[in-house]
C-alpha positions in Angstrom: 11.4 23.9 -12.0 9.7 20.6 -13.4 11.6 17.7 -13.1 11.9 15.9 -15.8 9.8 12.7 -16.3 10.8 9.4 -15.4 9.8 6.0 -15.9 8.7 2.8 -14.1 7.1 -0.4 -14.9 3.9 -1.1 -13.6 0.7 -3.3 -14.4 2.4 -4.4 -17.3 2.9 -1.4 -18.6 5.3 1.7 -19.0 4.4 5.0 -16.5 5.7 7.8 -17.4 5.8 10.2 -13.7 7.9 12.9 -11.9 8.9 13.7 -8.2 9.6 16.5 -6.3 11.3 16.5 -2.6 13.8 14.9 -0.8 13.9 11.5 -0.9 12.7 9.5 2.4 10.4 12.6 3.2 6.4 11.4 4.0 5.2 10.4 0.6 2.2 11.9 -1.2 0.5 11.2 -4.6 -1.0 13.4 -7.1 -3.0 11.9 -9.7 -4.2 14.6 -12.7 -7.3 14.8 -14.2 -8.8 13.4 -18.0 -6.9 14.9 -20.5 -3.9 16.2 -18.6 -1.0 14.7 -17.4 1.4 14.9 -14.0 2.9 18.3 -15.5 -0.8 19.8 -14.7 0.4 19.6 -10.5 3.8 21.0 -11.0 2.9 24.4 -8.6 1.4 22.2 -6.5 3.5 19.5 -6.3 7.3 22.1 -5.5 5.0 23.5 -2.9 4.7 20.9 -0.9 7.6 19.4 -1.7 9.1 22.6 -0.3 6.8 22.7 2.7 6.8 21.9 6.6 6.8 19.3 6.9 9.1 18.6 3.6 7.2 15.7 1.2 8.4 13.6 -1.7 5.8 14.3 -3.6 5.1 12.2 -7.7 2.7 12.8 -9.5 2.6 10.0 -12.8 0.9 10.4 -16.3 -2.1 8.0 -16.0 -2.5 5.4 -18.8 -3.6 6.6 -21.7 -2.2 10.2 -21.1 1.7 12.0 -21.4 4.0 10.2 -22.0 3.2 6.7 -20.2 1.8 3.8 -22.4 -1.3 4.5 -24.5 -2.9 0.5 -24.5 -5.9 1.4 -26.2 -3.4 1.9 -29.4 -2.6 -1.7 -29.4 -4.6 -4.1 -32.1 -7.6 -5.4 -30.6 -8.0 -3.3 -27.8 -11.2 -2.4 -26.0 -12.6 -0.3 -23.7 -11.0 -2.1 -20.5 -7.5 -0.6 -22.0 -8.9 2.3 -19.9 -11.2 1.0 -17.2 -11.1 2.8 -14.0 -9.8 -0.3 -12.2 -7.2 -0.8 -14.4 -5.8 2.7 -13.8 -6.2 1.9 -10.1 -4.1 -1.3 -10.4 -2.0 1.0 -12.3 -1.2 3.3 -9.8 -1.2 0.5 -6.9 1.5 -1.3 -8.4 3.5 2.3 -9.2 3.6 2.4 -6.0 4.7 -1.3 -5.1 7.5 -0.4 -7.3 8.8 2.7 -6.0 8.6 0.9 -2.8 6.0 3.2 -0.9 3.7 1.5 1.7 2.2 4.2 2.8 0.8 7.8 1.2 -1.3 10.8 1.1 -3.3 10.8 -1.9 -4.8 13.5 -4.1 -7.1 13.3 -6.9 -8.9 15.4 -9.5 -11.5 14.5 -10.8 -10.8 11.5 -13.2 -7.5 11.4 -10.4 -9.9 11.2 -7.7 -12.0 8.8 -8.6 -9.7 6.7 -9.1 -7.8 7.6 -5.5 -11.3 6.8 -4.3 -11.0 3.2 -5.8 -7.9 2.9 -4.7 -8.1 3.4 -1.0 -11.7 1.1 -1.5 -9.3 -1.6 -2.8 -6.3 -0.9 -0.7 -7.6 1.6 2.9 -3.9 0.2 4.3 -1.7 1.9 1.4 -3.6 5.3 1.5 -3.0 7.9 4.9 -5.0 10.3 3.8 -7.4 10.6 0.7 -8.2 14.2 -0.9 -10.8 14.1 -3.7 -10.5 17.3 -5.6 -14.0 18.4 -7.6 -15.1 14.6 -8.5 -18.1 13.7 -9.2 -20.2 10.3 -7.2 -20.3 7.2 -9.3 -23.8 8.2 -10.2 -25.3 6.7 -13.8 -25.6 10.1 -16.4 -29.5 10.5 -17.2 -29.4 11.1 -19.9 -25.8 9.7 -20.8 -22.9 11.6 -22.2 -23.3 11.0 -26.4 -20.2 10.4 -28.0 -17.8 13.2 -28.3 -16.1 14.3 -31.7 -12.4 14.0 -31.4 -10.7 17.6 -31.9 -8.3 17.3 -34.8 -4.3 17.3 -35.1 -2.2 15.8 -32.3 -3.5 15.2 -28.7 -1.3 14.8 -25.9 -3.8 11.7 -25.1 -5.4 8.6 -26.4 -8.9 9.4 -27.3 -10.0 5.9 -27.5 -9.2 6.9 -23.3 -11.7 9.4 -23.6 -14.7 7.2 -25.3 -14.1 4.6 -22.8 -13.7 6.4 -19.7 -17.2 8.4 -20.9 -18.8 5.1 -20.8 -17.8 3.9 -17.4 -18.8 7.6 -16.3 -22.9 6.9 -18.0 -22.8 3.3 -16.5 -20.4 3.1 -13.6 -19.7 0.2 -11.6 -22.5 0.1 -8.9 -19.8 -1.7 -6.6 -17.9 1.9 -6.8 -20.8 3.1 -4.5 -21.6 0.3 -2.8 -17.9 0.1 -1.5 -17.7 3.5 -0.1 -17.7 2.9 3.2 -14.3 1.0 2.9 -13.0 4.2 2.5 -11.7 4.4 6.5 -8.8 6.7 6.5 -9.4 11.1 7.1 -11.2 12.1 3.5 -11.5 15.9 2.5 -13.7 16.6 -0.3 -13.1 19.9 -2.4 -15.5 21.6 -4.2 -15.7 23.6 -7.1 -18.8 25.7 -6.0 -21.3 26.4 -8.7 -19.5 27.0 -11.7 -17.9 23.9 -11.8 -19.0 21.6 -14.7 -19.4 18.7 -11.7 -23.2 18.5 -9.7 -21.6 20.2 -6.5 -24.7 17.7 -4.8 -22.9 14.9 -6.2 -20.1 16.3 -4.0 -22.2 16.2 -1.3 -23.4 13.0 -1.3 -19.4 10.9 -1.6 -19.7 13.3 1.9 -22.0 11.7 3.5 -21.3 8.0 1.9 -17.3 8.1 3.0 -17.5 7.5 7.1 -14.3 10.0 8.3 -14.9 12.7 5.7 -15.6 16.5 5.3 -16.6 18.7 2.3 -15.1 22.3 1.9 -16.3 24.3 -1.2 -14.0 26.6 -2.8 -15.6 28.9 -5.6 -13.3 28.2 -8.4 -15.0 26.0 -11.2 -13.3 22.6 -11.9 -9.7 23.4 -11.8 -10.0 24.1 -8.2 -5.7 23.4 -7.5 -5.4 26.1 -10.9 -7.6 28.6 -10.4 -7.6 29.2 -6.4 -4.0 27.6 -5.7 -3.6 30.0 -2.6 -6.9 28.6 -1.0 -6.3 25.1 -2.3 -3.1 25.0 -0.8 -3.9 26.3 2.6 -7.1 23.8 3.2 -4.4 20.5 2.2 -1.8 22.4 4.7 -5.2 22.1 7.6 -5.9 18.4 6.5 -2.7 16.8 5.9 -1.1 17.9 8.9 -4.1 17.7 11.2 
């Protein structure tokens, strides 16, 4: 059953998240991809919640998505409302909050990349870093052209979507230049060939991140979706090894 969402002030802002487990059990974090919200690791999140060892497992709505605060709606807001870094201090202060020193971390793409900022800023808050399908912070050649918002209602900001496409054609060259601060066990999961992210690009956050591995499971993108089974037994290797 998902839990229903709850709230926390973080970064100056309202995060919307949930949690699964007993409380006191060995935290871990999931952090959701563009577009989705920390609903999209519900499976995920009540099996390893339910696991051995137990975990208390959250997983919040990043800014910008669900049902935490949406900045980029506020008068004069730019792109920054939904810089990378900013959902990184986000989620480092969530976790100041909540009172957590110390956690696993999974991300999915968007999620990942900004776990991998994360444990670049802070290695001593993160145990364990998982980086689920996400791409290097690589410069698009040619760059992504503006997308066409769908119509109707979308469970997002799309201003979070112009924004975080820019930062994705011109990312911050500190991103890659920082990798090696990224000292705790990293496990890299790929989406094998049909997944919409260069599988090299992969490849190479393998070879830049000094404790890491890469292990490709054929699913596409939504590697935790699609192949849940397989997903779940390569975290269950890693994050008990």
């Amino acid at each position: 059953m998902d839990p229903a969402p709850r709230t926390v002030k973080a970064n100056g802002i309202t995060l919307a998240y949930r949690a699964w487990g007993p409380e006191g059990a060995p935290p871990l974090l999931l952090l959701h991809c563009r577009g989705a919200d920390g609903a999209d690791w519900a499976p995920i999140a009540a099996r390893l919640a339910a696991g051995v060892p137990a975990r208390r497992v959250y997983a919040p709505d990043l800014r910008g998505h669900g049902r935490s605060d949406w900045p980029g709606t506020e008068p004069g807001a730019g792109p920054e409302a939904y810089a990378y870094e900013a959902m990184c201090a986000d989620v480092l202060d969530f976790l100041g909050a909540l009172g957590i020193e110390r956690v696993d971390v999974i991300g999915h793409s968007l999620g990942g990349a900004v776990g991998y900022l994360l444990a670049q800023r802070a290695p001593e808050v993160v145990r364990r870093l998982v980086l689920e399908d996400v791409p290097a912070p690589i410069p698009l050649d040619p760059p992504r052209p503006p997308a066409a918002r769908p119509d109707g209602d979308l469970p997002f900001d799309w201003a979070m979507v112009r924004a975080t496409d820019g930062q994705r054609n011109a990312p911050d060259p500190v991103w890659w230049d920082h990798m090696d601060r990224i000292t705790m066990p990293t496990l890299l999961i790929g989406g094998g060939a049909t997944s919409l992210i260069p599988q090299d690009q992969i490849a190479v956050l393998a070879e830049l991140i000094p404790d890491s591995r890469l292990v490709t499971i054929d699913a596409g993108h939504l590697v935790h979706e699609t192949r849940p089974e397989e997903f779940l037994a390569v975290l269950e290797d890693f994050l008990t090894a």
